[in-house]
Each structure stands twice: as C-alpha cells, then as structure tokens.
C-alpha positions as CSV (number, residue, x, y, z in Angstrom):
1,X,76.5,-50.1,140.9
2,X,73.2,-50.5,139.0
3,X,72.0,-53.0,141.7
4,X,73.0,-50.2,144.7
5,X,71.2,-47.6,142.5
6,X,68.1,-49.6,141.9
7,X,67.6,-49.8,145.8
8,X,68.3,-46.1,146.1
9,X,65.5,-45.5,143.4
10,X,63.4,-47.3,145.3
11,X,63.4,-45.7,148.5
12,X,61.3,-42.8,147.5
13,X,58.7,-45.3,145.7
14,X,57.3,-46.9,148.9
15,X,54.3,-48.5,146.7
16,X,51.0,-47.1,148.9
17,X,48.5,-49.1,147.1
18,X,50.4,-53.0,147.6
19,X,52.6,-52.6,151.2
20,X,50.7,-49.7,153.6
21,X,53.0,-46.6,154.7
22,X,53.2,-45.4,157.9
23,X,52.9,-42.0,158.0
24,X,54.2,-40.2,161.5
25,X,54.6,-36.4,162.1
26,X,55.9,-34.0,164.9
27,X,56.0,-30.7,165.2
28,X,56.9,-27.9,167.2
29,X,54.1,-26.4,168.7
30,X,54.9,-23.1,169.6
31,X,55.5,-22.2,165.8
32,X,53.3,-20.3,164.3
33,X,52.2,-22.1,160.7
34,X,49.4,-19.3,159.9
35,X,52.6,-17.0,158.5
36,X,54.0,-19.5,156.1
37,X,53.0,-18.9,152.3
38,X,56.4,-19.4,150.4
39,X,58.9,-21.6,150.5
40,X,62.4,-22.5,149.2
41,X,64.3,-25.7,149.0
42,X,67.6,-26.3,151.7
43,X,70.1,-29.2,151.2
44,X,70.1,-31.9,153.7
45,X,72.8,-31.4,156.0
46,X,73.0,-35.1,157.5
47,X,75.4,-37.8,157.0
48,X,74.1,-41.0,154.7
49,X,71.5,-39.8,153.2
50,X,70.3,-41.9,150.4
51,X,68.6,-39.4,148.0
52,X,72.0,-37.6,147.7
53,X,73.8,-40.4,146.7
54,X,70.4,-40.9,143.9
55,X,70.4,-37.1,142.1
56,X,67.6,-38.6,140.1
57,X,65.8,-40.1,142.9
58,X,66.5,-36.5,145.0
59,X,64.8,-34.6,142.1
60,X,62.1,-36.7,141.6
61,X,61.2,-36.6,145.7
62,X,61.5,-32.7,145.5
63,X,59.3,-32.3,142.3
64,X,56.9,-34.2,144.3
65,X,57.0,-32.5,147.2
66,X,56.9,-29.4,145.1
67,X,53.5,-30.7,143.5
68,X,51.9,-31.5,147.4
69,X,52.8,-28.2,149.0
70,X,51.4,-26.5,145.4
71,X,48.1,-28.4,146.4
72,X,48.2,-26.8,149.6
73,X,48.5,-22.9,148.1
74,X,52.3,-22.9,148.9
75,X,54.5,-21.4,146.7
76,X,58.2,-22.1,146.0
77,X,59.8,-18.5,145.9
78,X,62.7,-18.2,143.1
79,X,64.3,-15.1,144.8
80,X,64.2,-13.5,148.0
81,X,63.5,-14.5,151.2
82,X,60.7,-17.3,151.6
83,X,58.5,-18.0,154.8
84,X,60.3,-21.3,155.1
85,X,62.9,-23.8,154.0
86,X,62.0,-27.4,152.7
87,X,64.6,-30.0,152.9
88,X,64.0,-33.7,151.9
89,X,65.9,-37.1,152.9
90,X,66.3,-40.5,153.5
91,X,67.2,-44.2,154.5
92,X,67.3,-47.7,153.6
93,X,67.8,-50.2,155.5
94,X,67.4,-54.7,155.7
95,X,64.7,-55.7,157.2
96,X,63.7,-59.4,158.0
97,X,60.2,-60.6,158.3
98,X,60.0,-64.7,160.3
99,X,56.5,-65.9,159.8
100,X,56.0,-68.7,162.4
101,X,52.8,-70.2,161.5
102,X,52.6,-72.5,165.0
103,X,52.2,-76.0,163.1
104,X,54.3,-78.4,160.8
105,X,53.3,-80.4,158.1
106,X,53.8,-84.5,158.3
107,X,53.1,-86.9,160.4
108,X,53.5,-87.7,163.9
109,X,56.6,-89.8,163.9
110,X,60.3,-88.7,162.8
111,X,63.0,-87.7,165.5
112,X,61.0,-85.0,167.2
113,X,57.8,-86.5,167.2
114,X,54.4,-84.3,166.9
115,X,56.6,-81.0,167.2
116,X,57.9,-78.6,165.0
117,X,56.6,-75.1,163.5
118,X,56.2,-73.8,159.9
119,X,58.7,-70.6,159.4
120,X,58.9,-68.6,156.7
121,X,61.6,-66.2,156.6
122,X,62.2,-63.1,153.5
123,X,64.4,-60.7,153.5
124,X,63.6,-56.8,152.5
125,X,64.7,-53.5,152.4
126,X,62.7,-50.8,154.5
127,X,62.8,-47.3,153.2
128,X,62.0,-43.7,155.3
129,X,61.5,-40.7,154.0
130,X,61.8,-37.2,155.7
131,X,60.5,-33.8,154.9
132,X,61.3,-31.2,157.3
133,X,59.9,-27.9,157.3
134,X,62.4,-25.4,158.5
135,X,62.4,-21.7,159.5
136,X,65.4,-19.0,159.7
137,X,64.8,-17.0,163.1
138,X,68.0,-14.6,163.6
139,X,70.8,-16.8,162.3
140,X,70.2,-20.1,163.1
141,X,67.6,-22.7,161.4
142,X,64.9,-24.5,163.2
143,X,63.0,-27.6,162.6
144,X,59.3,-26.3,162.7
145,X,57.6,-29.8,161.1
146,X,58.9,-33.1,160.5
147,X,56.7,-35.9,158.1
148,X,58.2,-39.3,157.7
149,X,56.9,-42.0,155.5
150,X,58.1,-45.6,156.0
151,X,57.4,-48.6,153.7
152,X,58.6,-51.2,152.0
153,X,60.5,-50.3,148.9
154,X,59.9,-51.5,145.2
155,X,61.9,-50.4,142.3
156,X,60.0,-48.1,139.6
157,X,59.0,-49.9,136.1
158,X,59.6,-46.9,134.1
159,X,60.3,-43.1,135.2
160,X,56.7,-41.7,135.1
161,X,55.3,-44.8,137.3
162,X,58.2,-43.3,139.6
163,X,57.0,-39.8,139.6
164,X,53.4,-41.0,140.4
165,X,54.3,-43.5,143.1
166,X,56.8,-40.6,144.8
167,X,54.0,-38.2,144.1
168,X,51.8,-40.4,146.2
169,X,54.0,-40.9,149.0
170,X,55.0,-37.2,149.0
171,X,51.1,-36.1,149.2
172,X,50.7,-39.3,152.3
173,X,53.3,-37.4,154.5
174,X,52.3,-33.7,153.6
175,X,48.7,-34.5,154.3
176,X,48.8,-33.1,157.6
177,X,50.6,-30.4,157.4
178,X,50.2,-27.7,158.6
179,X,49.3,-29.1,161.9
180,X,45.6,-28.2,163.5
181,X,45.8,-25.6,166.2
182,X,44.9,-27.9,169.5
C-alpha cells in the first residue's frame, strides 16, 4: 500500500525544474471568459482517477490550484452560485524510455563481428494532470477550458516540498488561462 501511495503522491509533483512538463490547453472558443470572477470546486466524475484514490495528494492539487487562480483575481465563492466550476484529476501510467546509442563497445571480433548497438533501457512512471474549467448553462455542465500538465513523476521529500512542487505545476498549466481573444 505505501509503495501504490507513494506513486499516487507523486503524480501531482511532476518536478518542473529536473524533467520539463508539457503543458497543453484547449478550449472552447465560443465561451465567453470576460464573465468569470468566482469559482467553486466540482468532484471529478471520471473513472480511475488517481488523486481520488490520494485524498492528500487531491487536497494538496486543489490548494494549489486555489493559490494560481487567486494570482489571477479569481475568487473561490463559499456560498451561492459561482461563475464557474473547477474540477482537478489525474493519471499514472509506465512509461519506458530505450536509448540506442548506434555503437558498441569492444573489439572487432566475437560472433557478430564489428556490429552491435549500445541500449539503455529504464523504466518510469508518466503522470497527467487535468484542470478543467466548467460552466452550468440551464442544467447541464460544460467543459469551457481544459489545462493538462504531463511529466515525469518523483515522490515528495517532505509535505511542504510537495505543496511547492504542486504549486509549481498548478501555476505551469493555469498560466494560460483565460485564453487570448484571437
């Protein structure tokens, strides 16, 4: 359990300043962003979701999403009814990276003569996370922004080193957001 948990803790703490994050984001572009000045949180409704099965990790992605959107003048509304809904989620999965380096070390005798490569193969675990912006028209819920941030995940050395490295990502994928009028 503490080895499954470890991974989940780490998907949220893509490190930004040792493996790069890619940062993509969609929108829809009929929505109109200049209206949105409050906000509240949703749940996820999706099926493996990997901050739901970390409550710690989950919190620690909201609060830092809460701390980006802050940044930007929004404000998460207690009561009533908020311009929008923020939801945040994610996934893990393995990843494998094979390095062939085109050469081989030796000489030039042995069974295969002069051929042979150098390959160096690791094993990792990949980590996206979501935030969606969502708005309630009539009755139904639609996705007005998406941000997802995919890295390489590391596990946390304490809980504050967490909160900074989750703050980091968080401010990475809410950097463009809201969109530019085009």
């Amino acid at each position: 359990m503490r080895v499954v948990a470890a991974v989940f803790v780490a998907v949220l703490l893509l490190v930004p300043g040792c493996s790069p994050i890619s940062v993509k984001t969609d929108y829809d572009p009929s929505a109109d962003f200049s209206t949105l000045h409050t906000y509240q949180w949703i749940p996820f409704k999706g099926g493996d979701d990997a901050l739901a099965k970390a409550p710690l990790v989950q919190k620690r992605a909201m609060n830092a999403v809460d701390k980006a959107l802050a940044a930007k003048a929004y404000r998460l509304l207690a009561d009533g009814v908020p311009d929008f809904y923020v939801a945040v989620h994610a996934g893990v999965q393995d990843k494998i990276n094979v390095t062939d380096y085109g050469y081989a070390y030796g000489g030039w005798w042995g069974p295969y003569g002069p051929y042979g490569h150098n390959i160096d193969v690791s094993y990792y675990k990949e980590g996206t996370v979501f935030v969606d912006v969502i708005q309630k028209r009539a009755d139904k819920y639609e996705l007005m922004w998406r941000g997802a941030g995919t890295g390489m995940v590391a596990p946390p050395d304490d809980p504050q080193a967490a909160q900074e490295k989750a703050d980091a990502v968080a401010a990475r994928i809410l950097k463009d957001f809201p969109p530019e009028k085009k």
